[in-house]
KOLGUZA-47464 format. One record per residue (C-alpha): residue number from 1; x, y negated, z negated; residue in three letters. Coordinates in pm, 1 decimal, decimal comma, always signed. Layout:
residues N
{NUM; {X; Y; Z}; "ALA"}
...
END
This chain:
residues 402
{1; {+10508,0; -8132,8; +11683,9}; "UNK"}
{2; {+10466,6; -8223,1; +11290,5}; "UNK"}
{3; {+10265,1; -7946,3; +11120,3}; "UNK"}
{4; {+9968,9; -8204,7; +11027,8}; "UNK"}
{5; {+9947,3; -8240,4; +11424,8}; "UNK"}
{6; {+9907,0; -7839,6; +11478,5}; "UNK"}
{7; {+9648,0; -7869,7; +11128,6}; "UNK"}
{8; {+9432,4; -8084,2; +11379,0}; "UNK"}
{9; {+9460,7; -7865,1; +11676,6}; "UNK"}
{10; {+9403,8; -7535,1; +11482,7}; "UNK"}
{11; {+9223,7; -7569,0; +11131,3}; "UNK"}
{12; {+8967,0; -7871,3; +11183,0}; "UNK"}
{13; {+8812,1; -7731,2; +11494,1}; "UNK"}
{14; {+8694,1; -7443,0; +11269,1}; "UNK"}
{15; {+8615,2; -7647,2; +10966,7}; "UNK"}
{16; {+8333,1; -7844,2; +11207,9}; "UNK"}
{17; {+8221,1; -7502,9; +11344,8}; "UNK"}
{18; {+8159,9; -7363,2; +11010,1}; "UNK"}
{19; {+7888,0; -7628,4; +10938,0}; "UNK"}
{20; {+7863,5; -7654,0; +10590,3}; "UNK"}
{21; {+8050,5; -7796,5; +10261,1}; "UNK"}
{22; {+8328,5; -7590,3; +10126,4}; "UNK"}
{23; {+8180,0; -7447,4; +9751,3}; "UNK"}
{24; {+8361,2; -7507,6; +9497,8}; "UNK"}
{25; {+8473,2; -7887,6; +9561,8}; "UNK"}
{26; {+8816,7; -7948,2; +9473,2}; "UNK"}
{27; {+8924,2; -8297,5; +9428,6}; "UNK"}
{28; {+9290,2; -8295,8; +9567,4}; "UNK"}
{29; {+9577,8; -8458,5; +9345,4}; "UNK"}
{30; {+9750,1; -8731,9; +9495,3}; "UNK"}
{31; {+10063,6; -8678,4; +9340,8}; "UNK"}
{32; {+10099,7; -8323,1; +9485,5}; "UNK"}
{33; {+9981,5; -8448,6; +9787,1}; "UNK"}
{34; {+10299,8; -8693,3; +9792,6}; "UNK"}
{35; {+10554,1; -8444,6; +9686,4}; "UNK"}
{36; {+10419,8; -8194,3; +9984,6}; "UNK"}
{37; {+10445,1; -8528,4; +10216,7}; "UNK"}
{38; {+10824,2; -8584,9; +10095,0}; "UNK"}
{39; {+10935,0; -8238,5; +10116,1}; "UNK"}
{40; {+11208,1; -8175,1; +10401,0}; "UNK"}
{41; {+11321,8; -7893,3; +10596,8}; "UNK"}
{42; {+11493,5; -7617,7; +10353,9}; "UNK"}
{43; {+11374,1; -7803,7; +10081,4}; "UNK"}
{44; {+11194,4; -7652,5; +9774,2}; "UNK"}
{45; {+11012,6; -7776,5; +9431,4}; "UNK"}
{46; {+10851,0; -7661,8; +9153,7}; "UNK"}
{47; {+10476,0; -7882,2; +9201,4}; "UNK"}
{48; {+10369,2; -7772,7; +8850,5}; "UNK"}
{49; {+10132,9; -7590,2; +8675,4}; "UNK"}
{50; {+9797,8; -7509,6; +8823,8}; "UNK"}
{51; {+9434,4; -7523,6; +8624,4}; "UNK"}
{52; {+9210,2; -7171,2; +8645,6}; "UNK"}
{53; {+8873,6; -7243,6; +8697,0}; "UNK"}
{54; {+8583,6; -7041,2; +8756,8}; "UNK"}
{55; {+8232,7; -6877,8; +8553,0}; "UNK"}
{56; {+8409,5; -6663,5; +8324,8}; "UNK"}
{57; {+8252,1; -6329,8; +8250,7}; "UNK"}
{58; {+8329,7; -6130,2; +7923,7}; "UNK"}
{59; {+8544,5; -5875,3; +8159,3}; "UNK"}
{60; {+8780,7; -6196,6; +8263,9}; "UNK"}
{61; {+8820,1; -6292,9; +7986,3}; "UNK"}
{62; {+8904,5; -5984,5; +7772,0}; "UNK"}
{63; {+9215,3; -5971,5; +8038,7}; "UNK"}
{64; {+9262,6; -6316,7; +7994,9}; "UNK"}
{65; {+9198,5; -6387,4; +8357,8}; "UNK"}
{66; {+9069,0; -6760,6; +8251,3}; "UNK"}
{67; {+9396,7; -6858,1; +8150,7}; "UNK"}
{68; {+9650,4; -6668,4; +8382,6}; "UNK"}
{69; {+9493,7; -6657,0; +8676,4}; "UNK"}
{70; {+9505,4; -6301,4; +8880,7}; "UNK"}
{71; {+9867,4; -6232,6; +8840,3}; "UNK"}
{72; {+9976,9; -6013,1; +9111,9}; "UNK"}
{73; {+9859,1; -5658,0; +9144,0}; "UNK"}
{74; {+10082,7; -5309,0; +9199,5}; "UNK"}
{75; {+10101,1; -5286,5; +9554,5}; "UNK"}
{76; {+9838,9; -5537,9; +9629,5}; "UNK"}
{77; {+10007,3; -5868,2; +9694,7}; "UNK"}
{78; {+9873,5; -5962,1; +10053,7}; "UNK"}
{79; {+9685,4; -6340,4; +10045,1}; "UNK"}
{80; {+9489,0; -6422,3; +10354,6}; "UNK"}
{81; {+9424,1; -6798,4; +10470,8}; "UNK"}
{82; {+9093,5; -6960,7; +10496,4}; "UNK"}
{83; {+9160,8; -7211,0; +10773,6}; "UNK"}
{84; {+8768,4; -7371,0; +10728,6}; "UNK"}
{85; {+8848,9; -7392,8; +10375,1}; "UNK"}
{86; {+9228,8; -7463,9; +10346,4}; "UNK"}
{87; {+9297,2; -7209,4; +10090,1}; "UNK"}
{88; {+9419,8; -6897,8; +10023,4}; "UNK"}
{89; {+9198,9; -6567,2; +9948,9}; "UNK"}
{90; {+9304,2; -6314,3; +9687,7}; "UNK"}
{91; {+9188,8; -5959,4; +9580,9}; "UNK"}
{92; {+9267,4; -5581,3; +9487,1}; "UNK"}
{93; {+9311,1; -5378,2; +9232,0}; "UNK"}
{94; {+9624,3; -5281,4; +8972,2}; "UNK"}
{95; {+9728,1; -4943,7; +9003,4}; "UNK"}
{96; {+9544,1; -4875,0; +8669,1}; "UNK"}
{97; {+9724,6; -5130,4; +8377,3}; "UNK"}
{98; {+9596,9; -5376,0; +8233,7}; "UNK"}
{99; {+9266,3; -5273,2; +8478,8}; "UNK"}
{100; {+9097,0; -5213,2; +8843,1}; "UNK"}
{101; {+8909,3; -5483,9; +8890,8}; "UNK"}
{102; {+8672,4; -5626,8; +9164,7}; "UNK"}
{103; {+8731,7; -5962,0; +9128,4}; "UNK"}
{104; {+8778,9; -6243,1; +9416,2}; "UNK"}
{105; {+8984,6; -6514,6; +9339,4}; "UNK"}
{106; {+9182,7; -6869,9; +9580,6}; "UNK"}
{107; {+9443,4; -7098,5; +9546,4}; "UNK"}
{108; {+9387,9; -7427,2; +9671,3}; "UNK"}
{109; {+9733,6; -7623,5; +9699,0}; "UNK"}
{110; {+9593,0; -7977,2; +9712,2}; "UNK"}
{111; {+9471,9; -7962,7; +9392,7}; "UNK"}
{112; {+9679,2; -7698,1; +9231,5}; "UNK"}
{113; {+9414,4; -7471,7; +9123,6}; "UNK"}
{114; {+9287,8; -7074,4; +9110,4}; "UNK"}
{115; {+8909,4; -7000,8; +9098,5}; "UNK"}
{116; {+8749,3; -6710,7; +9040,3}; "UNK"}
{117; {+8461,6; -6724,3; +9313,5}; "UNK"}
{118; {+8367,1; -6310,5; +9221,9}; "UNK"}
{119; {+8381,3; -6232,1; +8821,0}; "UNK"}
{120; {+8480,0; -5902,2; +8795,9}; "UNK"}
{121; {+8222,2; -5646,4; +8732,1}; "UNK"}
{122; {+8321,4; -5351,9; +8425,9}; "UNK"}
{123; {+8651,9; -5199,8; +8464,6}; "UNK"}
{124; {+8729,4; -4889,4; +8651,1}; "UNK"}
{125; {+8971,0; -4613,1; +8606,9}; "UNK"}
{126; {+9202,4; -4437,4; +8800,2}; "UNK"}
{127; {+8967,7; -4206,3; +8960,2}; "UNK"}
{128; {+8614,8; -4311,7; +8848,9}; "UNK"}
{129; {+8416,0; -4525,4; +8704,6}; "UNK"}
{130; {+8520,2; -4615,1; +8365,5}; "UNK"}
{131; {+8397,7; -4594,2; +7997,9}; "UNK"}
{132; {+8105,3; -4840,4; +8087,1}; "UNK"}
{133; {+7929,0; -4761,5; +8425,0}; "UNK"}
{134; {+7590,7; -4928,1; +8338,1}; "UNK"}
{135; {+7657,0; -5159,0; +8664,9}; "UNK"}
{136; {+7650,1; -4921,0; +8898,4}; "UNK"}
{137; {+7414,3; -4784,8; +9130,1}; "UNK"}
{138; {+7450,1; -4505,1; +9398,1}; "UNK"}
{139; {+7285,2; -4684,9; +9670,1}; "UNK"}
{140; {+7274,6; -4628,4; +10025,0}; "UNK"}
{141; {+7529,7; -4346,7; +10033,6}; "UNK"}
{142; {+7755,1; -4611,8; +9841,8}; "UNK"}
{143; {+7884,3; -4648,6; +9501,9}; "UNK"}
{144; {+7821,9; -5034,4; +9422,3}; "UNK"}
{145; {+7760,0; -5263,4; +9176,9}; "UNK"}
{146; {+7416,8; -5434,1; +9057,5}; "UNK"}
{147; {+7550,1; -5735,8; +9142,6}; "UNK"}
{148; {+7646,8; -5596,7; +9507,6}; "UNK"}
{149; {+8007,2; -5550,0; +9448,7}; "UNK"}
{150; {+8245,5; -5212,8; +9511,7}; "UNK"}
{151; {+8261,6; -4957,0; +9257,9}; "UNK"}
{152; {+8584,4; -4809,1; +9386,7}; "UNK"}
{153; {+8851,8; -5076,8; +9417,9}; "UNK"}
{154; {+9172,1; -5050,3; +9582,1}; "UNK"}
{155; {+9519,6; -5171,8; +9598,3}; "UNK"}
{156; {+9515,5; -5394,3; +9943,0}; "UNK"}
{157; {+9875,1; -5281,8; +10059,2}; "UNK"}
{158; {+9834,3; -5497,8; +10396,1}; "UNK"}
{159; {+9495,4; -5407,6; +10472,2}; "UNK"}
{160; {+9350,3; -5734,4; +10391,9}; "UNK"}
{161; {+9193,5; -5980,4; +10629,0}; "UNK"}
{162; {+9029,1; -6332,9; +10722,3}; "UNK"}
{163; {+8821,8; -6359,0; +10981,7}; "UNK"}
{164; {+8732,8; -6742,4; +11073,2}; "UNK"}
{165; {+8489,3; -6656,2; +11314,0}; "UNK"}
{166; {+8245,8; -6461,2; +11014,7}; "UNK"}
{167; {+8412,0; -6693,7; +10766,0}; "UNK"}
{168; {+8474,8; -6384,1; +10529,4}; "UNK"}
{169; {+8759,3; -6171,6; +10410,4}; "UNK"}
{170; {+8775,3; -5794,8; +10482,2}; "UNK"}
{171; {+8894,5; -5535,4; +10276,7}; "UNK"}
{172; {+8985,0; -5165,7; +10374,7}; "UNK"}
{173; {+8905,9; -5058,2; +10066,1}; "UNK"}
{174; {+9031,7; -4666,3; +10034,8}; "UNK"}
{175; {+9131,9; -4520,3; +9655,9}; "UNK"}
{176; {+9105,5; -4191,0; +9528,0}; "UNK"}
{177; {+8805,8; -4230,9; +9308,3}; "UNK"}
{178; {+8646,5; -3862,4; +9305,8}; "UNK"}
{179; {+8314,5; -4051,1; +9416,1}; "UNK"}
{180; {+8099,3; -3692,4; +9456,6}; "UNK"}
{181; {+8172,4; -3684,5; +9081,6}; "UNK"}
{182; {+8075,2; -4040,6; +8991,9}; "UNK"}
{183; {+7736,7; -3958,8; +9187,8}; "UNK"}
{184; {+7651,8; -3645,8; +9023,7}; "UNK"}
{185; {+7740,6; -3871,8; +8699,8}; "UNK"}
{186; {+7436,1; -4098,9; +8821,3}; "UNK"}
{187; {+7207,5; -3807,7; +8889,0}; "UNK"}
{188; {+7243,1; -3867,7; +9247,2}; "UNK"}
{189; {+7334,7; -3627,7; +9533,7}; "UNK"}
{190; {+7649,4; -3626,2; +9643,3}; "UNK"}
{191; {+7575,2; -3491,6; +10016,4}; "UNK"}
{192; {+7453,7; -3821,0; +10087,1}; "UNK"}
{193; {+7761,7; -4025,9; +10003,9}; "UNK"}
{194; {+7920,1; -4243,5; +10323,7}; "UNK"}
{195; {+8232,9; -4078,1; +10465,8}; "UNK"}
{196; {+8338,1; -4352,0; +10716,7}; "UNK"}
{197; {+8602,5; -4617,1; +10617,9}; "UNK"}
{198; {+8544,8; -4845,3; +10313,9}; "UNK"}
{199; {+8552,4; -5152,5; +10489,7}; "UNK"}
{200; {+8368,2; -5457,8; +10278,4}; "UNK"}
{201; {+8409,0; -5799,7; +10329,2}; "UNK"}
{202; {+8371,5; -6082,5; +10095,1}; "UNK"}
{203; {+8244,4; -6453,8; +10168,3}; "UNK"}
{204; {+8356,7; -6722,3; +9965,9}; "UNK"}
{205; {+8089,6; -6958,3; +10007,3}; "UNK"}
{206; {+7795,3; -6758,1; +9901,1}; "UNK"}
{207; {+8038,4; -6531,2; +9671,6}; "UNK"}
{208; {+7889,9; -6224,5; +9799,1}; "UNK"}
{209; {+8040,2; -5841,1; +9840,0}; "UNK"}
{210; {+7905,3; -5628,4; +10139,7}; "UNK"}
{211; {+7971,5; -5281,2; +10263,3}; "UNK"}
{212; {+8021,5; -5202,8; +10665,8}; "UNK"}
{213; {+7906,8; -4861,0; +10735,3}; "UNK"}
{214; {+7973,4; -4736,7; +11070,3}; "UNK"}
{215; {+7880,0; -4417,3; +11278,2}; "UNK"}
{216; {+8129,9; -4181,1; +11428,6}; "UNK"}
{217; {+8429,5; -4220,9; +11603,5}; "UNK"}
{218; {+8568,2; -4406,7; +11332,2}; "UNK"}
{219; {+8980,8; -4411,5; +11191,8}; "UNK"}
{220; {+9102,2; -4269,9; +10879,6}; "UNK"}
{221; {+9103,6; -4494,3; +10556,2}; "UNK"}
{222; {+9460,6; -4400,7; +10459,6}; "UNK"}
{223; {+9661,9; -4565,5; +10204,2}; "UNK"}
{224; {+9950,9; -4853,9; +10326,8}; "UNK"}
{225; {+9778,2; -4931,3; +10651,1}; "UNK"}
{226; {+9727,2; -5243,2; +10834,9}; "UNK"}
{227; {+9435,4; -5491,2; +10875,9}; "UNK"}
{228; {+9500,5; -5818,3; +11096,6}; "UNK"}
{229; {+9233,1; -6049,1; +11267,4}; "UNK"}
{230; {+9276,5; -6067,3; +11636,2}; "UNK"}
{231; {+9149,0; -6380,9; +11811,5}; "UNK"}
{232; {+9154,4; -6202,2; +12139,3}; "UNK"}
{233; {+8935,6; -5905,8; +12030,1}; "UNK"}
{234; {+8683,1; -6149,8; +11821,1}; "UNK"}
{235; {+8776,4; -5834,0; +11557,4}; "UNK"}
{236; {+8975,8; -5675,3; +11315,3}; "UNK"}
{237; {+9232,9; -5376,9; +11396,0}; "UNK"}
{238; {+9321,4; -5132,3; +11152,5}; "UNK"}
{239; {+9667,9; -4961,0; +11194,7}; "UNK"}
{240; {+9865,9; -4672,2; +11094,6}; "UNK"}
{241; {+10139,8; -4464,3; +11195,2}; "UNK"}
{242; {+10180,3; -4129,0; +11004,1}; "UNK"}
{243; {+10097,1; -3800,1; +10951,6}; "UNK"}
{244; {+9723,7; -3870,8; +10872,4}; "UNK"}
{245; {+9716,2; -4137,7; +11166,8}; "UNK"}
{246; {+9874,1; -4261,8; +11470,9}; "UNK"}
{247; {+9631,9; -4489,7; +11619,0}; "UNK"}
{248; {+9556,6; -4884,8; +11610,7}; "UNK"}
{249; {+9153,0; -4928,3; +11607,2}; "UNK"}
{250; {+9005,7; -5211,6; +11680,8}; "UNK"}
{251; {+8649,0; -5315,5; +11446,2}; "UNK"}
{252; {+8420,8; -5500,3; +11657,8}; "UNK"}
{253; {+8167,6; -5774,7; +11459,6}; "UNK"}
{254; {+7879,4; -5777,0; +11666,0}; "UNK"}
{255; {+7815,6; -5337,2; +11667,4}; "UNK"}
{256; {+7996,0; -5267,7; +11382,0}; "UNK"}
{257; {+8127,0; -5008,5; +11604,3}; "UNK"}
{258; {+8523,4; -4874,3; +11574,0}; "UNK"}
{259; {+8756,0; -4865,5; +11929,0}; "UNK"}
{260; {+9052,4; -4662,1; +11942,9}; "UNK"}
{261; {+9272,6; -4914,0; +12161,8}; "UNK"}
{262; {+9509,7; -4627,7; +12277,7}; "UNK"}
{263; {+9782,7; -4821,0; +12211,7}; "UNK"}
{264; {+10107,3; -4691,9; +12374,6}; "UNK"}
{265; {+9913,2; -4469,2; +12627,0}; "UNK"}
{266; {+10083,4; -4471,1; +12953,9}; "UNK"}
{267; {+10457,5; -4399,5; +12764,6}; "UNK"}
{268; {+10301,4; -4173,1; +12510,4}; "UNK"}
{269; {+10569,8; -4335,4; +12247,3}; "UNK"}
{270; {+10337,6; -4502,1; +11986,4}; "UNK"}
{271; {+10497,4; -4247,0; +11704,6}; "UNK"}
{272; {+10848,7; -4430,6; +11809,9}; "UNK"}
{273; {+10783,9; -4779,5; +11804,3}; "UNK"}
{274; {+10438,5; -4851,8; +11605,4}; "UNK"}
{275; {+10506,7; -4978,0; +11239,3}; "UNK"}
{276; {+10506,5; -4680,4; +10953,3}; "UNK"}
{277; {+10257,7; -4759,6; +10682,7}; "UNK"}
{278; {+10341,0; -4992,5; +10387,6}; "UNK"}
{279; {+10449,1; -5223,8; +10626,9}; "UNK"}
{280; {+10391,8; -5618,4; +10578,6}; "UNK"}
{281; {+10378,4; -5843,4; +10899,6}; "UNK"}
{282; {+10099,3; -6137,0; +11035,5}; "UNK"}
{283; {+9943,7; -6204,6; +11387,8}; "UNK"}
{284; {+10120,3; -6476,6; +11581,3}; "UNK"}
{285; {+9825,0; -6693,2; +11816,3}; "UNK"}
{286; {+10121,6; -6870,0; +12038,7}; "UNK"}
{287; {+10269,5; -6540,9; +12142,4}; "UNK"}
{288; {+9981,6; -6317,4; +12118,7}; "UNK"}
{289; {+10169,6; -6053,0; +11889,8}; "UNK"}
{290; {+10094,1; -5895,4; +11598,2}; "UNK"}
{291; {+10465,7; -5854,8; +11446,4}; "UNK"}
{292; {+10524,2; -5588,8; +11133,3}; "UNK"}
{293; {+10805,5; -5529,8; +10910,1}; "UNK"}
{294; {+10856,4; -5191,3; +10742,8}; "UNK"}
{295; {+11198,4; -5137,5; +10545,1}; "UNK"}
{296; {+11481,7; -5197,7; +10770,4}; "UNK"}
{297; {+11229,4; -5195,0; +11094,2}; "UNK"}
{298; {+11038,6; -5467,3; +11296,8}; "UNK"}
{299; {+10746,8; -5391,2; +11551,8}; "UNK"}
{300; {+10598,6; -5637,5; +11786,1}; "UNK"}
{301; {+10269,1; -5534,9; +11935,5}; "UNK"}
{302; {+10185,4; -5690,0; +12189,8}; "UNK"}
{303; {+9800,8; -5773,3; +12231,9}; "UNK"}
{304; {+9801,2; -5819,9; +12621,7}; "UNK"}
{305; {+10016,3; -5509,1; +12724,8}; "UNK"}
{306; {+9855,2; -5287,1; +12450,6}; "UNK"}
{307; {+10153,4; -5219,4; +12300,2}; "UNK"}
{308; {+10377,3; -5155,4; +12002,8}; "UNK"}
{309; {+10736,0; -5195,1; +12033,2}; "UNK"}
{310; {+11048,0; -5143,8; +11797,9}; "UNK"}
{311; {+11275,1; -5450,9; +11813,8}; "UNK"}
{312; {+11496,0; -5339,0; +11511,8}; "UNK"}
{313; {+11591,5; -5067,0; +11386,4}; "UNK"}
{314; {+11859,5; -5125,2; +11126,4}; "UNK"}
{315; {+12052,5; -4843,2; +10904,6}; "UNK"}
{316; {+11910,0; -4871,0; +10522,7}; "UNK"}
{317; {+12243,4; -5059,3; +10399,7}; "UNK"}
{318; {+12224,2; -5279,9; +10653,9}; "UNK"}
{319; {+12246,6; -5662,4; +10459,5}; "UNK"}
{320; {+12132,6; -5850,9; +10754,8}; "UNK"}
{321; {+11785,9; -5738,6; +10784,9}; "UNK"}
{322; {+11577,5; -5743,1; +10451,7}; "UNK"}
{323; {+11366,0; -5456,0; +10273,9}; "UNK"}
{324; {+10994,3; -5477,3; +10401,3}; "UNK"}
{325; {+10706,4; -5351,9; +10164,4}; "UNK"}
{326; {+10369,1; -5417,1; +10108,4}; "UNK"}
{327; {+10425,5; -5431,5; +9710,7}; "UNK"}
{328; {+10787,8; -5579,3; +9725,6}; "UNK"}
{329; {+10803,8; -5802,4; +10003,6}; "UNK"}
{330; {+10527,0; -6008,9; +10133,2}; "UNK"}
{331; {+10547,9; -6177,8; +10499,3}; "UNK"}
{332; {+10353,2; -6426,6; +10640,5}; "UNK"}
{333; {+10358,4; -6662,3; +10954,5}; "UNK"}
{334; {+10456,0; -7030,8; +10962,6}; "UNK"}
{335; {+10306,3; -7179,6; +11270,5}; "UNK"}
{336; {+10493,3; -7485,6; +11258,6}; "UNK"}
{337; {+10802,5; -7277,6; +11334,6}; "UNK"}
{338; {+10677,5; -6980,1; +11477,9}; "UNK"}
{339; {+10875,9; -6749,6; +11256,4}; "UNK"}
{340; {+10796,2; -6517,8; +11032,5}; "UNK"}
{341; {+10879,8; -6611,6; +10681,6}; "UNK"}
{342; {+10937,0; -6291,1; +10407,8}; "UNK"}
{343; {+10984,1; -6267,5; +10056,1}; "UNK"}
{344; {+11187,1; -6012,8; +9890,7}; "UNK"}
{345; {+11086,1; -6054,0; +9507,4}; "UNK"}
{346; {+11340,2; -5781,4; +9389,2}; "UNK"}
{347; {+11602,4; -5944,0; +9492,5}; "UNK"}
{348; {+11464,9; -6298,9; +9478,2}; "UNK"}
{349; {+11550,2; -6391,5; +9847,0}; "UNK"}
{350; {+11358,4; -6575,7; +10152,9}; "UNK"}
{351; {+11435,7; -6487,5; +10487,7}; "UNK"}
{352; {+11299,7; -6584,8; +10823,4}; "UNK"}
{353; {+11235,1; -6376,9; +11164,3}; "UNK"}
{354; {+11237,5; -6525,3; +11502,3}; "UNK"}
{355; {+11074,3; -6336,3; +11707,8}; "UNK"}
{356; {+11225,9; -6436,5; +12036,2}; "UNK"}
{357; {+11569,5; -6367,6; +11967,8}; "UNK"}
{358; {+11471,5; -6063,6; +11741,3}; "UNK"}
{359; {+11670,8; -6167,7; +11428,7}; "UNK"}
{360; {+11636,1; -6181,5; +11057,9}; "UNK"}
{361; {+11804,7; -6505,0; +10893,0}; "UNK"}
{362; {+11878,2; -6490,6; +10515,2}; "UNK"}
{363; {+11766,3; -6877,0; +10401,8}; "UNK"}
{364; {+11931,9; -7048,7; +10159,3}; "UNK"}
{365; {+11698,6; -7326,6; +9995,4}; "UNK"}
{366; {+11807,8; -7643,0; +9901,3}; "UNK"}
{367; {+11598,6; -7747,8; +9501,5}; "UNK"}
{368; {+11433,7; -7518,6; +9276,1}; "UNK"}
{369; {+11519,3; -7203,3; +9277,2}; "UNK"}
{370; {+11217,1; -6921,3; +9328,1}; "UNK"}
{371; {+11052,0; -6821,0; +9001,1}; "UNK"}
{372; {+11182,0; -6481,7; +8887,9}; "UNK"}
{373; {+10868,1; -6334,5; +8671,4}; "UNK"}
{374; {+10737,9; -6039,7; +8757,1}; "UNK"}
{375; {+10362,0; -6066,6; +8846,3}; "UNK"}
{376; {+10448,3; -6336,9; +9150,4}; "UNK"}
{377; {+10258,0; -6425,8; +9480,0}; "UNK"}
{378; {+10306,4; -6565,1; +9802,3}; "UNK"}
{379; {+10138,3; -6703,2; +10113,4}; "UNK"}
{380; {+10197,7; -6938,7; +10348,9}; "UNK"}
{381; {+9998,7; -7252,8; +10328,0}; "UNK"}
{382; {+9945,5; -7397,6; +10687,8}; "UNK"}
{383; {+9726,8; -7685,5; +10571,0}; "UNK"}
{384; {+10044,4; -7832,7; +10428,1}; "UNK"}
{385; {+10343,7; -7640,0; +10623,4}; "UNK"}
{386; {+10486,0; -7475,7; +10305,8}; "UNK"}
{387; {+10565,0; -7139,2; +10180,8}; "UNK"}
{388; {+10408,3; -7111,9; +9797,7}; "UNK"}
{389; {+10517,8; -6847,0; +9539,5}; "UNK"}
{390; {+10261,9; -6835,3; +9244,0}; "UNK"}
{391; {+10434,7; -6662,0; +8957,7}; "UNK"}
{392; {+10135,1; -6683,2; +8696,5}; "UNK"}
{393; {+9980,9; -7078,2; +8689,5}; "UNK"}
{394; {+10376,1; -7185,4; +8789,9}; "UNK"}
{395; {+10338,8; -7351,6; +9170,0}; "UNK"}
{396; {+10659,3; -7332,3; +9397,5}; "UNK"}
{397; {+10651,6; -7487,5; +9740,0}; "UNK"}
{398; {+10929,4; -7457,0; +10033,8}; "UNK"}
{399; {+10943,9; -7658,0; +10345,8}; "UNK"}
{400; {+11120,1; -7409,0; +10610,8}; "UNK"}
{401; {+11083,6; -7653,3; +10869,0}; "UNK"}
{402; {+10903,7; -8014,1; +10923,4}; "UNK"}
END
């Protein structure tokens, strides 16, 4: 089936459910329009340079945000597709240079542009608030923004998600912030600060931040985990497997509530098989599995049997599997194939994963070669059935399969 078939099957049933104009309007360009039609299988071009829109703020533009676009952030490189919108979804912090900003930004292929739909409120430091913290307001138990946007901002590792249904991205948003200090710094009391995870979402079309408190039981907002939208569960899971946490949760929409999902419980074995934090990976809707990549490993969990299980396990020098890292190696699924298509930007190499016969393929790409700077993106773009690296305004497409 040609990918604009499985567009029509997948995307425009949820672009007629959401109900209301995408904002901002992009007009697409037909040119790019004709070189994504023309691209084959293994093939890859440079499409050009994309514009950077968006209402520029004085904090954008000190960093020069208006004319770079976000550049890609220390271990925060994840981009999550809108399906109602047919774009891509970007935000996260730096780990502290140039800045920590809260700033929401997507790519739109069609018409080769970045937009800033959330200017970034003042910079942040490492672990507080800044020089400047005259936007921000201990409210609710939370540190945020007069404009409704987080005070603490974190690196995504792979803990950043879309959910269609809501029509809004979700953040676990955990840093190290000493936030009983920044409250005292407001006069407030720190005994009434919110302990539960950090999760805030973001929705593009009205541009707005907001916090999800939860009660108790709730799972541990460590660094490197894993947040994935699950069709099945109508919710988000959240999933780690270390020292601090060995447990996949599950977020439910309608309570708010958190369910541990006990993955792994009649074989007791989730420690073995569940992917280690850091990891990169996607959820796969034809197979039901939620498939992770951590260094030289591969998980499958499987949605039905409530279960995580190791399909490879390779020795560190192994040179047939690749390196998988939430700041080094982003991975994303391509529907149109049903493999798993990863990045390695160290050593500027694309590889696919097919999940059925458990095996990692190093591509070779016929055209451009990948852009080598060193601030790049990547996400797959299902609209259009190509893998995109963004390194700065520069546009890269590949065509794994038609």
């Amino acid at each position: 089936m040609k990918f604009w078939s499985l567009v029509s099957l997948f995307v425009l049933p949820l672009v007629i459910q959401a109900g209301e104009p995408v904002k901002p309007a992009l007009e697409a360009q037909p040119a790019v329009l004709e070189k994504l039609k023309n691209l084959k299988s293994n093939q890859a071009m440079l499409l050009g340079q994309a514009k950077v829109l968006g209402d520029f703020n004085d904090t954008a533009r000190k960093y020069n945000l208006h004319k770079t676009g976000p550049l890609a952030r220390d271990f925060t490189l994840k981009m999550v597709w809108a399906p109602e919108r047919k774009r891509a979804l970007y935000c996260g912090a730096n780990h502290g240079v140039p800045h920590r900003l809260n700033d929401v930004w997507e790519f739109d292929l069609a018409s080769l542009s970045w937009v800033m739909l959330y200017a970034p409120d003042l910079p942040r430091d490492y672990t507080g608030m800044g020089k400047d913290f005259s936007d921000v307001l201990f409210k609710d138990g939370v540190l945020v923004t007069k404009r409704g946007g987080p005070v603490v901002i974190a690196h995504t590792w792979w803990g950043l998600a879309y959910d269609p249904v809501q029509r809004s991205m979700y953040f676990m948003n955990t840093w190290v912030t000493n936030q009983k200090k920044c409250v005292a710094q407001l006069g407030g009391d720190p005994s009434q600060l919110y302990t539960g995870p950090p999760l805030w979402s973001f929705t593009p079309n009205t541009a707005e931040w907001k916090v999800h408190k939860s009660a108790k039981p709730y799972p541990v907002p460590i660094f490197g985990g894993m947040l994935e939208f699950i069709p099945e569960h109508a919710g988000r899971i959240w999933h780690a497997n270390n020292w601090q946490m060995q447990v996949t949760w599950l977020h439910e929409p309608k309570t708010g509530a958190w369910k541990n999902l006990e993955a792994n419980k009649g074989t007791k074995d989730f420690a073995k098989h569940a992917a280690e934090p850091e990891q990169v990976g996607y959820y796969d809707g034809k197979r039901k599995l939620v498939i992770a990549h951590r260094h030289k490993a591969t998980s499958h969990y499987d949605i039905a049997k409530n279960r995580w299980e190791k399909m490879i396990d390779a020795a560190k020098e192994t040179e047939d599997v690749p390196f998988g890292h939430d700041a080094r190696a982003p991975m994303y699924h391509d529907p149109i194939s049903g493999d798993g298509l990863l990045i390695q930007f160290q050593t500027n190499t694309l590889w696919s994963y097919n999940p059925d016969a458990k095996r990692w393929t190093k591509l070779s790409p016929d055209g451009a070669p990948v852009p080598s700077g060193n601030r790049r993106l990547a996400y797959f773009d299902p609209a259009h059935g190509v893998f995109v690296v963004l390194d700065g305004t520069t546009v890269w497409a590949y065509r794994y399969r038609t």
